[in-house]
N, C-alpha and C positions, 0 to 999 in steps of 0.2 A: 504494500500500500504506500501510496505517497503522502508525505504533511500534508495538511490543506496550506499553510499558509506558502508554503514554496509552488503549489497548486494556484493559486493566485497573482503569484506573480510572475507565473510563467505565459509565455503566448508562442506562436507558431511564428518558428523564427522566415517563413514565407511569407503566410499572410501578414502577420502581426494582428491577428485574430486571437481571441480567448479560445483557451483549450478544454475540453471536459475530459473526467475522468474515464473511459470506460475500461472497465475489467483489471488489466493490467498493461495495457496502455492508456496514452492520451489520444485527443483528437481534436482539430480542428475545428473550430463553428465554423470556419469559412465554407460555404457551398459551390465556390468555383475551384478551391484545391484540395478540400477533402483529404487533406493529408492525417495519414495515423502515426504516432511517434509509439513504438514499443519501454518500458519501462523495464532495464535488469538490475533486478534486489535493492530496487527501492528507490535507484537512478535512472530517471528518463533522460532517454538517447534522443537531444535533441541535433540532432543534423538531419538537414533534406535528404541528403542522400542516402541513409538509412529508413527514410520513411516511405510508406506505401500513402499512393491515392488509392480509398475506396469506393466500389459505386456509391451512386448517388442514393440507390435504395439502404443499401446498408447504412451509409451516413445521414440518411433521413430516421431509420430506425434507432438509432443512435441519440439523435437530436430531439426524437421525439419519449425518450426515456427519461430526458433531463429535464423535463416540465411537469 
């Protein structure tokens, strides 16, 4: 799990979009880069080039668990 408050003041170093928690990654609000950053033992991997775009459904599913 990650702090919340290091969770807050992280963003997607793409968009510069706020990131939500899911699972054990993070993820992007942004809806046009939908990038996923994976988290290992507690530190999230934040580099682009490690992260995946995922569809739009999945990042809708996603987005829609946070409200």
């Amino acid at each position: 799990m990650i702090d919340s408050d290091l969770l807050s003041v992280l963003v997607c170093p793409l968009s510069r979009r706020e990131l939500v928690l899911d699972n054990d990654s993070l993820v992007s609000t942004d809806p046009a880069t939908r990038r996923r950053y994976r988290i290992d033992d507690g530190i999230p991997v934040m580099l682009i080039e490690e992260s995946e775009q995922i569809t739009m459904e999945e990042w809708r599913q996603i987005m829609e668990k946070q409200d």
